[in-house]
N, C-alpha and C positions, 0 to 999 in steps of 0.2 A: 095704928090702933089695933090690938087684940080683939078678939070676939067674945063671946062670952064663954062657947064653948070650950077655948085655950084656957081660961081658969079654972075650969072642972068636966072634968069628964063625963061623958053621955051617960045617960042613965040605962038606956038600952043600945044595944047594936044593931044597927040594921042589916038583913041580911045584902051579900055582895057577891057580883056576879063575873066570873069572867070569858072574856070572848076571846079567839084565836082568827086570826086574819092571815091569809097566804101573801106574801108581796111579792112581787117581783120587780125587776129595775124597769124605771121608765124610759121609754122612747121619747126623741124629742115630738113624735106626731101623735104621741098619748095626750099630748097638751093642747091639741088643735082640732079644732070640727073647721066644715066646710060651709061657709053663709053662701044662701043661695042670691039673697038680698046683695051681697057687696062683691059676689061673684069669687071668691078668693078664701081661703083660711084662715080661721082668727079663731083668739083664744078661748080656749075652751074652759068659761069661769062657772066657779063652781066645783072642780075638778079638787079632788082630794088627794092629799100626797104624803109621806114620810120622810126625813131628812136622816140622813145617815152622817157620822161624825167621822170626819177626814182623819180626825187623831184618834179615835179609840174606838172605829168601826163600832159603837153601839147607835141605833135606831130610837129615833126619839119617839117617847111614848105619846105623845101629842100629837095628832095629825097637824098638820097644817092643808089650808084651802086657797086656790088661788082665784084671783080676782085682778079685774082689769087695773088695781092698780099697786100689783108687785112689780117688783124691780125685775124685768126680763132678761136683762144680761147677768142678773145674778143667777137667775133660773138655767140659765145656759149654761153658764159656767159649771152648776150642779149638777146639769145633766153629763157635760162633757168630762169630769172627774165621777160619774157614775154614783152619785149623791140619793139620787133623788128615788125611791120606791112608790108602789102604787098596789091597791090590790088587784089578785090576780081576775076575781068576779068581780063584779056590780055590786053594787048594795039594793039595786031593784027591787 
């Protein structure tokens, strides 16, 4: 189903802003903190990422976020074919 605004154009524009973001490739230990609770490293959710395209080397404008229930050997796989970006600061 269309929206409404698909049948007629805004009446106004609002203003749009853009932001630039440094990436760099992620490390498989970009993904991981240390629980002091389970004694061992586990995933670091919440962790935001960029998927880069195996055919046409462009970067998807969409971030994606991971959370404990992605698929981890897909994750691996993107990290080990160098897939996967991250930014280079915090968003702190």
């Amino acid at each position: 189903m269309a929206t409404l605004t698909a049948f007629e154009p805004r009446p106004y524009v609002l203003p749009r802003q853009v932001a630039e973001i440094e990436l760099v490739q992620a490390l498989p230990e970009d993904f991981k903190v240390y629980s002091p609770f389970y004694k061992r490293d586990i995933l670091r959710v919440g962790m935001v990422y960029w998927l880069q395209s195996s055919v046409t080397g462009i970067i998807e404008q969409t971030p994606r976020r991971l959370t404990e229930y992605c698929n981890q050997d897909e994750l691996k796989e993107w990290l080990d074919l160098k897939m996967v970006w991250i930014a280079k600061n915090s968003f702190g």
